[in-house]
C-alpha positions as CSV (number, residue, x, y, z in Angstrom):
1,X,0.0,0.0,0.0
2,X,1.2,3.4,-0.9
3,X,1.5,6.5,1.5
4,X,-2.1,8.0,2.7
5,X,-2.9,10.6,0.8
6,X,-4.7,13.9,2.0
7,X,-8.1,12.8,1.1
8,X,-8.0,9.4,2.5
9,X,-6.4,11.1,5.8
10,X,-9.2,13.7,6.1
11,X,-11.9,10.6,5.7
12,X,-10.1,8.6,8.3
13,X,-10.1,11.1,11.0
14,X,-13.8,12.5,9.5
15,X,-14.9,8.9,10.2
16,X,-16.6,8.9,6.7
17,X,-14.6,5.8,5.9
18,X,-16.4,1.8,5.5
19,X,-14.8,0.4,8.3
20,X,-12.7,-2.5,6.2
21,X,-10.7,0.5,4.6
22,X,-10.5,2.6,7.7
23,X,-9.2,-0.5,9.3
24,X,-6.5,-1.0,6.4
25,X,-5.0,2.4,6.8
26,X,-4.8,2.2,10.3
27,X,-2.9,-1.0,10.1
28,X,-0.8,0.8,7.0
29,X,0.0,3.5,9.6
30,X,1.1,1.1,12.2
31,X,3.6,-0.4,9.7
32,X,4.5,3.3,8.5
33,X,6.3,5.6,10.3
34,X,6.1,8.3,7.7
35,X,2.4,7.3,7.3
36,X,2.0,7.2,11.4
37,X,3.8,10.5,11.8
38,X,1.4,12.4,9.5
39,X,-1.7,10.7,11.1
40,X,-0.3,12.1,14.7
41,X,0.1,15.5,13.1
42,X,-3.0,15.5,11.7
43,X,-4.9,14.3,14.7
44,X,-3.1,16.9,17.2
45,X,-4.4,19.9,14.8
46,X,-7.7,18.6,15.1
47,X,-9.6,21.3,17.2
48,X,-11.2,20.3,20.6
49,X,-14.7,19.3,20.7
50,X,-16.2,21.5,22.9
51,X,-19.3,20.4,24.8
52,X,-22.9,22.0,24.3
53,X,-23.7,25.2,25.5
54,X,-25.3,25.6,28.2
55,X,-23.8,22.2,29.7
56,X,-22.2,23.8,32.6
57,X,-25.0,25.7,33.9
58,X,-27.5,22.9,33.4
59,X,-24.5,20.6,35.9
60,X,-24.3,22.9,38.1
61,X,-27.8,23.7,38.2
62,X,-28.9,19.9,38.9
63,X,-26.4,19.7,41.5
64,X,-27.6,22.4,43.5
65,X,-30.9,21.8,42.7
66,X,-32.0,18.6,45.3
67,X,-34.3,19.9,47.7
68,X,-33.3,20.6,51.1
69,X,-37.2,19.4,52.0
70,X,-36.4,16.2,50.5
71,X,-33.0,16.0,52.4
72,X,-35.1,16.7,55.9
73,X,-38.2,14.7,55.0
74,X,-35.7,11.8,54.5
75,X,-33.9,12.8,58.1
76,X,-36.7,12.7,59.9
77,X,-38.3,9.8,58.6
78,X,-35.2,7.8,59.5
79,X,-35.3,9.5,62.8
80,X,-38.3,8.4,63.3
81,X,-38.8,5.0,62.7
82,X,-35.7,4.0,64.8
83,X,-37.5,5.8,67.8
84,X,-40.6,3.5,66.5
85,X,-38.2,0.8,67.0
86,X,-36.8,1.9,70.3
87,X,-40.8,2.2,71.5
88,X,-41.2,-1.4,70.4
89,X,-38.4,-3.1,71.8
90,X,-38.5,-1.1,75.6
91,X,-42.4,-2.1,75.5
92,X,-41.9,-5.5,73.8
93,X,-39.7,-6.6,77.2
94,X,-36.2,-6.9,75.5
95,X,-34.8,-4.8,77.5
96,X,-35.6,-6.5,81.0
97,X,-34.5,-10.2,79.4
98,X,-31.6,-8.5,78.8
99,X,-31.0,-7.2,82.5
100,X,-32.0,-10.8,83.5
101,X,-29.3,-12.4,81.7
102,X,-26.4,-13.8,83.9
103,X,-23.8,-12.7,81.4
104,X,-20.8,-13.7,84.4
105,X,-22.0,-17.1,83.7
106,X,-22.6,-17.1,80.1
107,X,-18.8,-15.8,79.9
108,X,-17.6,-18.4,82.2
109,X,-19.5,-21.3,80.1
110,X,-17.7,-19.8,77.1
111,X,-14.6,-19.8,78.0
112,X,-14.9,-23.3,79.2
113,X,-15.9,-24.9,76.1
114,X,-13.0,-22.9,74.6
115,X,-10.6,-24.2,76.9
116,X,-11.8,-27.5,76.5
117,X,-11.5,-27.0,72.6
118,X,-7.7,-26.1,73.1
119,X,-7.1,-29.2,75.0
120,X,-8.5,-31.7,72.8
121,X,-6.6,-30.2,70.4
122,X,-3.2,-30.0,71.9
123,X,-4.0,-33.5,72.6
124,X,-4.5,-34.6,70.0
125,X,-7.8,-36.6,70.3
126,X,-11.0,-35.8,68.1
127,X,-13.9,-33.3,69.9
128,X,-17.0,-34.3,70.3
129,X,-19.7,-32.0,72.2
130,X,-20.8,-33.5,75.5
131,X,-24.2,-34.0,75.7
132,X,-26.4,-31.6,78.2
């Protein structure tokens, strides 16, 4: 394949190219340094694309815009249902099984079985849970 020639360089970087040929001169430009040199050129004098007008405003605009009543309403809804859930476990009892609880002895029972765990294991020997 020959050099690319001004036309076919302005239809590859136009994107009016079929893609098969488009896809040959790229690969020609790969293999050509000349070729790959005037593409680079080409492509860094390409202006920038510059984004709609109006863009910015409309960004900025959206992200300013949420509602502080939405923000609040949301607050206060989550406020309020984990006092709802505070109502339903104080009434519900939770909180007087919980004072009931003899958590010395629960901890002591744990770190039993724990112990016991270690041993069998230093030992050795295969655990099995003894029965209640």
């Amino acid at each position: 394949m020959s050099h690319l020639t001004e036309s076919q360089l302005h239809s590859l970087l136009s994107g009016a190219l079929p893609a098969q040929e488009n896809q040959a001169l790229l690969e020609h430009a790969l293999a050509c340094d000349d070729c790959a040199a005037l593409l680079w050129q080409a492509n860094e004098q390409l202006p920038a694309i510059a984004p709609p007008l109006g863009l910015e405003a409309h960004v900025l605009e959206r992200a300013h815009a949420r509602p502080r009543q939405e923000t609040l309403r949301s607050y206060t809804l989550r406020v309020c249902a984990a006092m709802a859930a505070a109502l339903v476990l104080l009434f519900s009892g939770v909180f007087q099984k919980l004072a009931q609880l003899d958590l010395p002895q629960i901890n002591q029972n744990i770190q039993t079985q724990i112990t016991e765990l270690i041993d069998y294991a230093k030992e050795g020997l295969h655990f099995e849970p003894k029965p209640k």
